[in-house]
C-alpha atoms as an extended CHARMM CRD file, in Angstrom:
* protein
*
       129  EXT
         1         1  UNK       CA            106.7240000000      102.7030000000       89.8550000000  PROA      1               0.0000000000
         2         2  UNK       CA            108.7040000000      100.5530000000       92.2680000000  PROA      2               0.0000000000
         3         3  UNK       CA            107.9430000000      102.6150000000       95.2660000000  PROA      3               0.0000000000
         4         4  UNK       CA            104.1380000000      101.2370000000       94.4410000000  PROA      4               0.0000000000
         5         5  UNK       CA            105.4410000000       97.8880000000       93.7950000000  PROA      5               0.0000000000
         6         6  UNK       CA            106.9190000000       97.8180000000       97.3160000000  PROA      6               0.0000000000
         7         7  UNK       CA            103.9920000000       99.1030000000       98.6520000000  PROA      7               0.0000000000
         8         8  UNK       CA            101.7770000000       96.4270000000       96.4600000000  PROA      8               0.0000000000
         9         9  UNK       CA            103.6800000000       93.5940000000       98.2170000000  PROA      9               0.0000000000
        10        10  UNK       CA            103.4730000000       95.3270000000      101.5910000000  PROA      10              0.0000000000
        11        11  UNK       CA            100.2880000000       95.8620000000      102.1380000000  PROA      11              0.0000000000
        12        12  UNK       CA             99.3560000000       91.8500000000      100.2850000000  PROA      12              0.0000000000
        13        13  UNK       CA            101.5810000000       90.7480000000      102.9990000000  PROA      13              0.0000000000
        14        14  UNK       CA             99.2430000000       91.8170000000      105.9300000000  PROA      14              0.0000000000
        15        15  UNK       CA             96.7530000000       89.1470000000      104.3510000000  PROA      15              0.0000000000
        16        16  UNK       CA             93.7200000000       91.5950000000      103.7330000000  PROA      16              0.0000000000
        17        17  UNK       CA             92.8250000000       91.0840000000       99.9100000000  PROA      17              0.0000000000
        18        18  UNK       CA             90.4300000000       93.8950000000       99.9510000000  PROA      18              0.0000000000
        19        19  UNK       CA             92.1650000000       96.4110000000      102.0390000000  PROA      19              0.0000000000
        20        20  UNK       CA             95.4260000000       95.8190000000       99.4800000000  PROA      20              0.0000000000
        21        21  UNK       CA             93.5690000000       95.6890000000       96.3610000000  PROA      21              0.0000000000
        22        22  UNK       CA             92.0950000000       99.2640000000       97.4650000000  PROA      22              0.0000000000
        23        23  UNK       CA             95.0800000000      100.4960000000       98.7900000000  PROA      23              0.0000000000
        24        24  UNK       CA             97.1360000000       99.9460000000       95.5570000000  PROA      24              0.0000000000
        25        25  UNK       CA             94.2900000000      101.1480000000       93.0200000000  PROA      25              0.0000000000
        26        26  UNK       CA             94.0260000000      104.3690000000       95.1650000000  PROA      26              0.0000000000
        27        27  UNK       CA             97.8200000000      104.4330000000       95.3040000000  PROA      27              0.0000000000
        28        28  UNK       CA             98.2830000000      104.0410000000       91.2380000000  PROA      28              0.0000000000
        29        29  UNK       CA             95.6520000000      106.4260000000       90.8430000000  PROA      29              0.0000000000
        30        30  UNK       CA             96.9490000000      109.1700000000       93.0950000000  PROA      30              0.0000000000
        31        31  UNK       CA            100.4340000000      108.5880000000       91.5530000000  PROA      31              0.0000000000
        32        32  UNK       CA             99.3290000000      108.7640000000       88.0200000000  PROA      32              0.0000000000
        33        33  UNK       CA             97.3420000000      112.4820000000       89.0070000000  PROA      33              0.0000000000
        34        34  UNK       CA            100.4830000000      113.7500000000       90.6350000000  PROA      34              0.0000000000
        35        35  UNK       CA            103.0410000000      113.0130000000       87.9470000000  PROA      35              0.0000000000
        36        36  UNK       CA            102.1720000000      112.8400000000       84.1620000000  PROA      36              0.0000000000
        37        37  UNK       CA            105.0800000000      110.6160000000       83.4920000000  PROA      37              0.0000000000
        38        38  UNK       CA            103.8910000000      108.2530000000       85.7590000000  PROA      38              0.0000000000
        39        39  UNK       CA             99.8850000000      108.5810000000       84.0980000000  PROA      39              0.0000000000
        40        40  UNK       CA            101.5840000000      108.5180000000       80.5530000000  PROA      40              0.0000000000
        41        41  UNK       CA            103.5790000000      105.1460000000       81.2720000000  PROA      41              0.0000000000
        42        42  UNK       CA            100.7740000000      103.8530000000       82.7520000000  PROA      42              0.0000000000
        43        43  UNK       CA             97.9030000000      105.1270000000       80.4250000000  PROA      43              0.0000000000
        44        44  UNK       CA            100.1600000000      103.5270000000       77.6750000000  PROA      44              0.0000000000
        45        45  UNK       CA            100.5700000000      100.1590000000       79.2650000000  PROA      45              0.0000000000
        46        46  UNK       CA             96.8470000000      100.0900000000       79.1550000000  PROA      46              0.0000000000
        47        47  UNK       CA             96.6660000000      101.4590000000       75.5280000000  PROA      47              0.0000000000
        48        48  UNK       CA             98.6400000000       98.9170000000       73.9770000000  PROA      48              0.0000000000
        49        49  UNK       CA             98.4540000000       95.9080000000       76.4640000000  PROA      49              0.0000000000
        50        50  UNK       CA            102.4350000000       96.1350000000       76.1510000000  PROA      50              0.0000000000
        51        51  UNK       CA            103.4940000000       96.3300000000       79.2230000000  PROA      51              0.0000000000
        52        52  UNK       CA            107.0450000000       94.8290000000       79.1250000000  PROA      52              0.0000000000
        53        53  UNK       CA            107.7730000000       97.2450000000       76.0120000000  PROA      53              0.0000000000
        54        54  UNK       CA            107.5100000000       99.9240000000       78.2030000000  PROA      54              0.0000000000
        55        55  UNK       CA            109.8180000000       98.5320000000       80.5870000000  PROA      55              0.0000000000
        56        56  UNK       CA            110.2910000000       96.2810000000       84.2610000000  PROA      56              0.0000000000
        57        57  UNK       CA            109.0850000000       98.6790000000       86.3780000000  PROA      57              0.0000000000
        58        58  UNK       CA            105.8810000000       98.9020000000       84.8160000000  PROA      58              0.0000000000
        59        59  UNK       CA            105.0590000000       95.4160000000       84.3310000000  PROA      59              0.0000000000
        60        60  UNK       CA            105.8930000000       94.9010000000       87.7240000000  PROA      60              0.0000000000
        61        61  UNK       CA            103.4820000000       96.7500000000       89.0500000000  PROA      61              0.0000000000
        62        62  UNK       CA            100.8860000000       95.6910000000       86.0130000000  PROA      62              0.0000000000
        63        63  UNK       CA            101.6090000000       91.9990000000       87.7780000000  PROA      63              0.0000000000
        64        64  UNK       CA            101.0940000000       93.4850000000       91.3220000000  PROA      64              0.0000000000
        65        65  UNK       CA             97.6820000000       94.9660000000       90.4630000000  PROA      65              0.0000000000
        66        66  UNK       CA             96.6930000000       91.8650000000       88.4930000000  PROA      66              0.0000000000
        67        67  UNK       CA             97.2860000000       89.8910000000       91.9070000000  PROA      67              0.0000000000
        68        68  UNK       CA             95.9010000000       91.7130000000       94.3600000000  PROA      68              0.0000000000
        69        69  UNK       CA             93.1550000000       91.8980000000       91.9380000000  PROA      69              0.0000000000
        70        70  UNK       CA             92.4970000000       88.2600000000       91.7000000000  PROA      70              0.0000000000
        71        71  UNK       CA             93.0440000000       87.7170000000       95.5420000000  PROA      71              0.0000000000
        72        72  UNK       CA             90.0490000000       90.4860000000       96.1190000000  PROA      72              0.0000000000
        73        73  UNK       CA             88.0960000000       88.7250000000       93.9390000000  PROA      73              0.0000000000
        74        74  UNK       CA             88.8690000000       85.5120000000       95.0320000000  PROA      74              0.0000000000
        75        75  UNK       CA             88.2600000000       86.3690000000       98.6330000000  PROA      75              0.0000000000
        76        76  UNK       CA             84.7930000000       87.6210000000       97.4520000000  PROA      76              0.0000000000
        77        77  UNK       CA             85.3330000000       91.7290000000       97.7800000000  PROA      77              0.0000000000
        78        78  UNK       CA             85.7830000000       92.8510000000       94.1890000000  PROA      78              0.0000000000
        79        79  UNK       CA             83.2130000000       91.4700000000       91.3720000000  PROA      79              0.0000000000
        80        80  UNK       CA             84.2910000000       88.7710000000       89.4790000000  PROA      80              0.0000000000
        81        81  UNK       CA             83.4820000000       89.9620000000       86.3070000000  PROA      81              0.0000000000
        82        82  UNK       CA             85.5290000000       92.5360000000       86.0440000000  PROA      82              0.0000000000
        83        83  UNK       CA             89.3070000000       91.7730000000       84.2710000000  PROA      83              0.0000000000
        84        84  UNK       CA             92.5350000000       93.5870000000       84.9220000000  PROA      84              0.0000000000
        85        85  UNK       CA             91.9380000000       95.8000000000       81.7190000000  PROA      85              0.0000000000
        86        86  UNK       CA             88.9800000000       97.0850000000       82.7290000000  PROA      86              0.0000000000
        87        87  UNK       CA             90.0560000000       97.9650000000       86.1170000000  PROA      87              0.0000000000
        88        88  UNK       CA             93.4080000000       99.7320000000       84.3780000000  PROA      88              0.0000000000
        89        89  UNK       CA             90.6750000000      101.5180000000       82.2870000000  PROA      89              0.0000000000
        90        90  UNK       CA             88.8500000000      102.5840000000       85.0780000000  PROA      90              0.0000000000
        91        91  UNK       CA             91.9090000000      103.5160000000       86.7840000000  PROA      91              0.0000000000
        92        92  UNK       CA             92.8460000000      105.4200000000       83.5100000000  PROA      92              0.0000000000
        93        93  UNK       CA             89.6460000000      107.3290000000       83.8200000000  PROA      93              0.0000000000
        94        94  UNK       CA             89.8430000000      108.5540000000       87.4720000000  PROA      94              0.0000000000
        95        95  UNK       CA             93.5390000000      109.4820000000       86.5030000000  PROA      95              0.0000000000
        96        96  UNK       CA             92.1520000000      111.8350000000       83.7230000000  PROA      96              0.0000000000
        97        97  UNK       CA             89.7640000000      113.9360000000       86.0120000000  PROA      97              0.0000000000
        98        98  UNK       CA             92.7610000000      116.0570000000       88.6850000000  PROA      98              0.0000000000
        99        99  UNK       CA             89.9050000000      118.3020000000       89.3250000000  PROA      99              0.0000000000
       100       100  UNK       CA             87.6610000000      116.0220000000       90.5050000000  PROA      100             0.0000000000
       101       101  UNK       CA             89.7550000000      113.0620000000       91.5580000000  PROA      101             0.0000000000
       102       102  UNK       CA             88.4160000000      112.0380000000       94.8830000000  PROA      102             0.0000000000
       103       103  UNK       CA             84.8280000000      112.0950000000       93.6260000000  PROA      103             0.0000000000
       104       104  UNK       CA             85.0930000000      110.1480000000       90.4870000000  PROA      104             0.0000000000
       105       105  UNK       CA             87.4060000000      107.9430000000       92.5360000000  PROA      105             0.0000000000
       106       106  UNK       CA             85.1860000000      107.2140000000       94.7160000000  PROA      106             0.0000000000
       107       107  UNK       CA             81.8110000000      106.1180000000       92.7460000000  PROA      107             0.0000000000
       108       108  UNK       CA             84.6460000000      104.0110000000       91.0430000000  PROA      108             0.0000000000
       109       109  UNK       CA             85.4120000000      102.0340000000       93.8070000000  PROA      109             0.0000000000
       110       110  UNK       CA             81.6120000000      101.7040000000       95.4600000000  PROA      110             0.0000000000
       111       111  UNK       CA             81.4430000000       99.8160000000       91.7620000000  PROA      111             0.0000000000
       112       112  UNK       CA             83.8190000000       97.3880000000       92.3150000000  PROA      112             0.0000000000
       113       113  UNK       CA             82.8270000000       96.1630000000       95.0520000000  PROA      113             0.0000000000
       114       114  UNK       CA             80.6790000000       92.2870000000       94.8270000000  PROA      114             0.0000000000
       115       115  UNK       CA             78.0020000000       94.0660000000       96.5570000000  PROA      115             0.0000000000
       116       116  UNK       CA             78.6510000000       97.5190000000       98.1740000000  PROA      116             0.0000000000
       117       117  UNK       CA             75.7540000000       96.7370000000      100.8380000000  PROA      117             0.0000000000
       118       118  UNK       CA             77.6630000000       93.7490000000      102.3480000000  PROA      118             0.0000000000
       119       119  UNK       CA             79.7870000000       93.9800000000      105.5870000000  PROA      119             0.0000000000
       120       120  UNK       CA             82.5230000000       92.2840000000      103.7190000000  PROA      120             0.0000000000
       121       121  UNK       CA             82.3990000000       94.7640000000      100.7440000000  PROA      121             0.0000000000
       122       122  UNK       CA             81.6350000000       97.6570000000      102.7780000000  PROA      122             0.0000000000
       123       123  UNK       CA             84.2810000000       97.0370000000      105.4340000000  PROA      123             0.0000000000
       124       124  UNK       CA             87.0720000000       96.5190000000      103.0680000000  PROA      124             0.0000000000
       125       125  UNK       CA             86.2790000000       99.5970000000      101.6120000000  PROA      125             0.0000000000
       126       126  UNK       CA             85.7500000000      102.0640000000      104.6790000000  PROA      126             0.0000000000
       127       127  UNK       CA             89.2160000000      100.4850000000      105.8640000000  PROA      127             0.0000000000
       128       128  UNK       CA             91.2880000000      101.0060000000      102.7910000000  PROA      128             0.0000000000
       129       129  UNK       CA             89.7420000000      104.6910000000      102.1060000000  PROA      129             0.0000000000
């Protein structure tokens, strides 16, 4: 969890909201299919809403995904209605299929996006696949 913390604040600090927002959720969601101890801390942080029972680490990285979350949105790349708890679930979901990871993954993130015809939406997300 804190190597994707780290990475969280790396790639915020370039300054591209929508290239780290994507970067992260693919991150978290390649993590979480690799190592069921990672998907089980994190499927329970989204479960309860307890993150800081289950420990720094994870909340950390809850807060890191919540910001780079709300800078994407606020720079207009990720839709606004969306909250972090529906991205986690979403996140959840592409975690659950291994077998089919990239695909699900990827109508996932085409539905994030403000408007996936758009430049801006469309360039943040051909750079950050």
């Amino acid at each position: 969890m804190d190597e994707l913390v780290a990475f969280s604040i790396e790639q915020r600090s370039l300054g591209h909201a929508g290239q780290a927002f994507f970067a992260l959720f693919d991150a978290v969601i390649t993590a979480g299919a690799a190592s069921r101890g990672v998907s089980q801390r994190l499927s329970a942080a989204i479960e309860t809403g307890e993150r800081r029972l289950l420990g720094p680490s994870v909340q950390a990285l809850c807060d890191q995904l919540e910001e780079s979350l709300a800078d994407a949105q606020a720079a207009g790349f990720v839709r606004l209605e969306l909250a972090l708890e529906d991205v986690e679930a979403l996140m959840a979901a592409c975690m659950s299929r291994p077998e089919t990871i990239s695909a699900v993954t990827a109508v996932v993130r085409r539905g994030l996006l403000t408007e996936p015809s758009t430049p801006q939406s469309s360039a943040a997300y051909s750079e950050a696949s």
